[in-house]
N, C-alpha and C positions, 0 to 999 in steps of 0.2 A: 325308440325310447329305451330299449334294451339294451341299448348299444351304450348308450348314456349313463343309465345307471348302474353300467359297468365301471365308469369311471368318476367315481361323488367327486373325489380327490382334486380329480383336474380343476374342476371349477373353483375348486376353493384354492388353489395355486393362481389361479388369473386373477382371482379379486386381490387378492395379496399383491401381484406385480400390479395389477392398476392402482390400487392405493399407495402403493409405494411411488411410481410416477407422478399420481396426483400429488404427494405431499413434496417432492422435488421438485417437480414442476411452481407449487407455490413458494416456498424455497428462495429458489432462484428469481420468480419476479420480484419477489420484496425484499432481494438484495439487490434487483437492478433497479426500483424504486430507492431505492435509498442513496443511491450514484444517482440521481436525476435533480437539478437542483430545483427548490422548492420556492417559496413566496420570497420576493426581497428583505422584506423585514425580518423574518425566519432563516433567511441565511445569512443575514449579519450577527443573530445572535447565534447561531452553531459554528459559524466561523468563531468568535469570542469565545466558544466554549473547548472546540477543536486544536487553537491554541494554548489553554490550559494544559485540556490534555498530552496533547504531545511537550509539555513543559515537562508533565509528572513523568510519562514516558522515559525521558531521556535524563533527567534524575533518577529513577532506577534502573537506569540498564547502565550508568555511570556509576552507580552505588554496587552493582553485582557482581559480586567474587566469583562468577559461575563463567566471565565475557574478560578476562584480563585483557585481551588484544584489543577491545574496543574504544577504549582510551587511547589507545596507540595511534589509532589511526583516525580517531575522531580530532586528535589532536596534530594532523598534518591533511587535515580535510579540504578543500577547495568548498565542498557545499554535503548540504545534508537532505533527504528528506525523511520525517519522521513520520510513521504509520501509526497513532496509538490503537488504533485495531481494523486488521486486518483480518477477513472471515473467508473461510475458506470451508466448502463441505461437498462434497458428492456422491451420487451412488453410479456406476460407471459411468454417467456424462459431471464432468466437475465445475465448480467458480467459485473466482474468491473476490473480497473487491473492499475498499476500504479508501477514505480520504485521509490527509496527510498535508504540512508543510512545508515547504522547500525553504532550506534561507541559504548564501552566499555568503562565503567571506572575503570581504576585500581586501587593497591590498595594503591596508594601514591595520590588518590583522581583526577589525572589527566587522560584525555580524551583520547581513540587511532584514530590512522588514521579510515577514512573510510571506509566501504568495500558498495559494489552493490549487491543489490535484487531487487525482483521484487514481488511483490505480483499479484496473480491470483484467479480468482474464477468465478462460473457459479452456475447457479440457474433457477429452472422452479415451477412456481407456481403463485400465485394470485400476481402481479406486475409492475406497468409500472409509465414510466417517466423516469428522467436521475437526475444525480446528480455530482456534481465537488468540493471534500473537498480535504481540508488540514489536514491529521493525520499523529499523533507522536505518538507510540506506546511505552510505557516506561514501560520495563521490573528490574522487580523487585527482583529477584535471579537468582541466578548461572543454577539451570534448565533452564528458559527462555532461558540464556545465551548458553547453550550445545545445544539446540534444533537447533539455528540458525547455530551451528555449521557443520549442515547436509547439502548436497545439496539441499535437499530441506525440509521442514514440513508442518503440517498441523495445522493452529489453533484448538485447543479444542480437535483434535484429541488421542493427548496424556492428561493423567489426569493429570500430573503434569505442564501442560501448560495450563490453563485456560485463557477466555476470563472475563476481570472485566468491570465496565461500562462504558461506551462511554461519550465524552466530548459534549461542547453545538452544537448543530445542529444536531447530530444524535440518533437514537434510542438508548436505553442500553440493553446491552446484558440479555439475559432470566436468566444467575447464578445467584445465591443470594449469593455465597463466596466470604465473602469480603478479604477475605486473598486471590489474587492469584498472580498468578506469572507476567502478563501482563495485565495494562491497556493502553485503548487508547483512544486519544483525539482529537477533527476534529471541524474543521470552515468547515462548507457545504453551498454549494451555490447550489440550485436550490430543487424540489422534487423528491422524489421516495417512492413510497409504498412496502413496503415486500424487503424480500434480506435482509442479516446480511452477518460479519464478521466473524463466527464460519465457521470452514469446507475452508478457505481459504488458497491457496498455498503459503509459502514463500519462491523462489528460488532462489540461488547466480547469479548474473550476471557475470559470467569467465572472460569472455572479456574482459567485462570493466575494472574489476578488475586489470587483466593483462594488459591492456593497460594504464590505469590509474599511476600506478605505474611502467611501463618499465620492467613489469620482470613476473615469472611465481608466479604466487599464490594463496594461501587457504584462505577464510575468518578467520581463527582460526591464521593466519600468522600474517594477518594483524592487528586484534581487539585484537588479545589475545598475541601473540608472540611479537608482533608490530617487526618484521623484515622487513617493509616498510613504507616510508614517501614521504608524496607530499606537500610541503609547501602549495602550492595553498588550502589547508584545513584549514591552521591554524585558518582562522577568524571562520571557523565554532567551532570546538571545545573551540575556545574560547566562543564563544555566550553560550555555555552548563557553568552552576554554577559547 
């Protein structure tokens, strides 16, 4: 007992690192609850809503004098996917995770419906803080285009799907190839140390998809085939050059 109360201090050091675990730990499941898709009825209407938003999304990041390149290349795009929020925080173990639009442009220069993903990822290393951007990810060939095609892929994982540099507010990616097949561009609101975009998951959301549209379907259906329409998009596609 003497030994112990030699040291009050320790113990109030381990409640602080268990509470700091416990609140990471909650964290992180209720952003992988929130990547989980939910009731059908319920994910038609956050689909409807998810669409807005990345509407508003990419009217301001086309409206901001802060991203001049981003027109440039939005306007020689092959396809897009917009993240209107993307959440990212950790304290040495990290994730960020956020859903998002893909649409195609074909080759009469006009937009397709949308389809649903989800981007994932996790990371442990030198890291903490949290952060909350807006990224469009604008893919710039027909690779890009096939990758998405899968139920799921990995950025950087494949060579022919490279990460290019990051818009204003975030880090840029470690390539120097400036020929690749996807860049992406983010308004970030708040800090975070360490964590990148390379090595992240990007999955189809079924559900939504299916529910979205009233019927069963492939993201290849919808972007590439376009065998399904939802008027409720059109303002989006239009806002795309």
């Amino acid at each position: 007992m003497t030994a112990l109360r030699a040291f009050p201090g320790f113990f109030r050091h381990v409640a602080v690192i268990r509470g700091a675990a416990t609140c990471l730990a909650v964290a992180m499941i209720a952003l992988f609850l929130a990547a989980v898709p939910g009731r059908p009825a319920a994910a038609a209407l956050r689909g409807e809503e998810l669409v807005e938003e990345a509407r508003f999304t990419l009217e301001r990041m086309r409206a901001d004098p802060g991203m001049p390149e981003f027109q440039r290349y939005l306007e020689r795009a092959r396809g897009v996917l917009i993240i209107p929020e993307l959440v990212k925080g950790g304290f040495i173990i990290g994730a960020e995770g956020g859903s998002g639009v893909l649409l195609v442009r074909g080759a009469d220069g006009t937009w397709s419906p949308p389809a649903f993903y989800t981007l994932a990822a996790g990371s442990i290393g030198l890291q903490i803080g949290g952060q909350v951007s807006e990224v469009v990810f604008v893919l710039m060939s027909d690779e890009a285009i096939n990758a998405f095609m899968n139920d799921e892929f990995k950025l950087g994982a494949d060579a022919s799907v490279a990460m290019g540099p990051l818009g204003a507010g975030v880090e840029a990616s470690a390539t120097t190839n400036l020929d690749v097949d996807i860049y992406a561009f983010s308004r970030a609101v708040g800090l975070f140390g360490g964590g990148a975009l390379e090595g992240a998951k990007i999955i189809a959301r079924t559900l939504w998809n299916d529910e979205y549209y009233g019927a069963k379907t492939t993201p290849r259906e919808i972007v590439i085939e376009r065998k399904f329409f939802n008027p409720q998009a059109d303002a989006l596609r239009k806002a795309l050059p």
